[in-house]
C-alpha positions, -999 to +999 in steps of 0.1 A: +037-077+006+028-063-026-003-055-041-021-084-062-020-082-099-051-090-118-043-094-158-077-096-175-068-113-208-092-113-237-100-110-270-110-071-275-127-042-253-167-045-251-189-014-232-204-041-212-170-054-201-159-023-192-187-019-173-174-050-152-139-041-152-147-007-137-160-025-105-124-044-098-102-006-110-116+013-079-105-014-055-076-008-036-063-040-026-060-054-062-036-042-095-058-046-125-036-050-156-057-054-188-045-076-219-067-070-251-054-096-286-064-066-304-071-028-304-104-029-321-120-042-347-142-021-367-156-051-389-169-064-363-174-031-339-175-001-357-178+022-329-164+056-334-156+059-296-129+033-285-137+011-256-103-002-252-090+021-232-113+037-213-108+020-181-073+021-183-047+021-207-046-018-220-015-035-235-022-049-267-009-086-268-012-094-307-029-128-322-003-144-341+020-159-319+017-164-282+027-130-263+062-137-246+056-108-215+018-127-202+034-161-204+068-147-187+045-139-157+029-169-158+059-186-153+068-164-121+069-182-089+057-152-072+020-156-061+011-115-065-003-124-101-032-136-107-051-143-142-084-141-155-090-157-191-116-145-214-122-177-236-091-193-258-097-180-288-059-168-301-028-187-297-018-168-263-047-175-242-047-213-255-004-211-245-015-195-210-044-217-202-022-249-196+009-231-186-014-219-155-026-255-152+006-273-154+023-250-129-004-258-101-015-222-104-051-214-097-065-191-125-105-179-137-119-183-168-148-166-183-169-175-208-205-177-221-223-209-233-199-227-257-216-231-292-228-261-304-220-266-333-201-295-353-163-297-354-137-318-368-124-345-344-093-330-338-111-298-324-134-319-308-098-334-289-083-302-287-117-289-269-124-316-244-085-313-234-088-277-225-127-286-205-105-309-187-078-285-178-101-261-167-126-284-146-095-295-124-073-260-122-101-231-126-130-214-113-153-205-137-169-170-139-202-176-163-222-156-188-258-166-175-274-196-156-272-214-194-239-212-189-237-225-155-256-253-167-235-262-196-207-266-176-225-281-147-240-312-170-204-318-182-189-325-144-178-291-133-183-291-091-208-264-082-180-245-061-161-242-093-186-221-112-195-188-104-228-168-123-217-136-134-235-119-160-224-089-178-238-059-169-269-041-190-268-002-185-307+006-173-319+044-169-323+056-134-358+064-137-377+062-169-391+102-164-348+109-169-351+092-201-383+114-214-367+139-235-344+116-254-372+093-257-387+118-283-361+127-301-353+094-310-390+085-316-386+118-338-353+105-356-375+076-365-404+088-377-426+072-350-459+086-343-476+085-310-492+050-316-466+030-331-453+005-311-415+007-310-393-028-310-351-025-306-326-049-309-293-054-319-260-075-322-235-086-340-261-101-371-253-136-370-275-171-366-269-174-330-287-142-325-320-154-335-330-119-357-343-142-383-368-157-353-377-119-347-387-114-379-408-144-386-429-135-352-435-102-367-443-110-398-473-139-383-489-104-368-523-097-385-527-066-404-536-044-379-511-054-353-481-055-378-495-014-387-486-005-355-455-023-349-419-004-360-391-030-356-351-013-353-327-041-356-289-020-352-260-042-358-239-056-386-223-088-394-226-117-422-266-124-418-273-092-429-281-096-465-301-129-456-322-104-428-326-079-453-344-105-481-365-120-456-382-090-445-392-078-482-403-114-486-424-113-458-441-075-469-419-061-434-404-039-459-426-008-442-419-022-402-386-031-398-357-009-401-322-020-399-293+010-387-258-002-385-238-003-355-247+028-336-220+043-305-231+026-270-249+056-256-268+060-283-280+025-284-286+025-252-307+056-257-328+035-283-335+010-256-347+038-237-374+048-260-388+016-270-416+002-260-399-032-258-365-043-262-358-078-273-333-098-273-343-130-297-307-146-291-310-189-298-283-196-270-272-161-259-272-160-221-257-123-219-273-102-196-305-126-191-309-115-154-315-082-168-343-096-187-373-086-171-358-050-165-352-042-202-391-056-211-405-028-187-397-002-208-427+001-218-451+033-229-444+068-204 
């Protein structure tokens, strides 16, 4: 017989999905074939090292029109392929998610925590028709126990949905981390009693930076001396983040840096005193949560 396929379709190449992928490319007794809409996006992800091809090299599937070769092999009555679905957010994964479903074919999809957020009715429709295709003909593979709830509380059976959080890239021991720890408290002008805060995202509302920022700002004087907030990201709030912290005097504690490469975010995390992540529904990585808050003062 030959070797199972595994096409991971989605939007575009993330570290921390990489990070996940990497665990299915070293198993032997699986194909992984990786579908990305797009080769980057560097509105959005401005890294200067490329993500989208470092686990292997992806096929790039478009967003305009529904990508002939995926649903070609969704049609095959072979059972070697097998499809995972990153969300339906471009016209070939909402033309593979019911061509799976109408063929009988068993297929995962992984998301987070759908927004709430209003919609017209006809995207209200068009959403509860794809729920309903996926409660009957999926497993679900879920960003975070929010997640899990969402789609419990909306009559997905519990051996349907699977937890599976993406990955957050912790040192091996703090004492590892001790030399970059002072160069970047060095980079950023820290001195040995300021209390470092990171965070970072895409800057939108869901991310809750504005939240951050109004806890700061209700520190008393000699708390809020100490306190050195870096928030590393880009996106549309960013203006709006920007004119609340001079309106709230923050103009001397926070400091915002754009979208940094991976390892070098990761490196800030390392040298914080506490890494935050003030998100209003995000459930990525909240497993990790307790991990990331105890990197505290060496």
């Amino acid at each position: 017989m030959p070797t199972p396929t595994l096409n991971f379709v989605s939007g575009m190449a993330t570290p921390p999905i990489n990070q996940l992928l990497q665990a299915v490319a070293v198993r032997t007794d699986v194909r992984l074939r990786i579908w990305y809409a797009e080769e980057t996006d560097s509105k959005l992800y401005p890294w200067q090292t490329n993500p989208t091809h470092e686990i292997q090299r992806a096929e790039i599937y478009g967003t305009r029109w529904p990508n002939p070769q995926l649903l070609k092999l969704a049609l095959r009555r072979t059972g070697d392929q097998g499809f995972m679905v990153v969300g339906w957010s471009n016209a070939t994964m909402r033309a593979l998610i019911p061509t799976l479903a109408t063929l009988g074919r068993r297929f995962a999809f992984f998301t987070d925590r759908p927004a709430d957020r209003e919609r017209s009715r006809s995207r209200e429709v068009l959403r509860d028709l794809y729920l309903g295709i996926i409660r009957h003909r999926s497993t679900v593979f879920c960003v975070g126990r929010t997640a899990v709830d969402y789609f419990s509380a909306r009559g997905f059976a519990a051996d349907r949905l699977c937890n599976l959080p993406l990955p957050a890239e912790l040192p091996p021991s703090l004492q590892a981390r001790i030399p970059a720890r002072e160069e970047i408290r060095a980079r950023f002008q820290l001195s040995p009693d300021d209390f470092f805060v990171v965070t970072g995202s895409r800057l939108v509302d869901t991310k809750g930076f504005d939240l951050l920022l109004s806890a700061v700002a209700q520190l008393d004087q000699g708390e809020r001396a100490r306190v050195k907030l870096l928030i590393v990201g880009s996106g549309p709030e960013k203006d709006r983040l920007e004119n609340q912290a001079r309106e709230a005097d923050l103009a001397s504690v926070v400091q915002f840096e754009p979208w940094m490469e991976y390892a070098d975010f990761c490196g800030c995390i390392g040298a914080a005193d506490v890494a935050i992540h003030p998100a209003r529904t995000d459930p990525r990585s909240e497993e990790h949560t307790s991990e990331l808050q105890s990197l505290t003062n060496l």
